[in-house]
N, C-alpha and C positions, 0 to 999 in steps of 0.2 A: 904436492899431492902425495898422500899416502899409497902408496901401491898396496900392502900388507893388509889394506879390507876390501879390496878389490872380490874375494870370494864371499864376502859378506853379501847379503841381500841388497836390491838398491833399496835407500828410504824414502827418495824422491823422483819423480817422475813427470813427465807435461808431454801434450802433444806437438808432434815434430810437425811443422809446417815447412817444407822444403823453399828454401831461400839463393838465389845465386850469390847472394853476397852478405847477408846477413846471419852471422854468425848466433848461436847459442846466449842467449843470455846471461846464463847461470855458469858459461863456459863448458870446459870439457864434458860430455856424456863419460859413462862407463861401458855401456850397452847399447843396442837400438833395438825394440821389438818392431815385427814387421807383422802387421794383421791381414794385410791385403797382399797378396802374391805381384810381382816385379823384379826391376832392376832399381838398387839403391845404389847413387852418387854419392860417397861418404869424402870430410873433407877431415885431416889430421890436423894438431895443432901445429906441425910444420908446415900448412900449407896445401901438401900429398893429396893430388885427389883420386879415388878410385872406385871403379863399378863395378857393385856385387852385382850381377849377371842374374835371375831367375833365382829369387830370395824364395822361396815356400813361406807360405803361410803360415803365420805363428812360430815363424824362426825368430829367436836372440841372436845375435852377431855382436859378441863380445868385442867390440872394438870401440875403443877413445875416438872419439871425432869430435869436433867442433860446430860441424855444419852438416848439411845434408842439402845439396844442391838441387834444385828443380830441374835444371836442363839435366839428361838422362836418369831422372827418378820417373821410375814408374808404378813404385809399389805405394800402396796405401794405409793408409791408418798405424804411420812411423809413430811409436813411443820412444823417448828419450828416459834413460836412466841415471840416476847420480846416486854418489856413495850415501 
């Protein structure tokens, strides 16, 4: 993966359906936007899972994930971004 267009725009985008075990199709995200206010369960491509706590509405949360798990996601309307 190129890191070096990582501050480039994303060009590609789908909506995140939160999954316990079913990872990303397209693979790694760039971004996640978050439309609907919650807690988002993001999962890295190590594995690493972790809970953004009280995401605000219309936050980006520049992070690579893989997945976005359903058990403690509570935020809505997840966009997923790629380079």
């Amino acid at each position: 993966m190129n890191m070096s267009n990582y501050s480039d725009p994303a060009s590609r985008y789908f909506s995140v359906t939160p999954h316990d075990s079913n990872n990303f199709t397209e693979g790694e995200v760039r971004a996640l936007y978050v439309g609907g206010a919650g807690d988002l369960a993001a999962v890295s491509a190590a594995g690493d899972t972790v809970t953004f706590s009280a995401v605000a509405a219309g936050s980006v949360l520049p992070i690579r994930a893989v997945r976005v798990n359903s058990t403690n996601t509570t935020a809505t309307n997840i966009v997923g971004l790629y380079a």
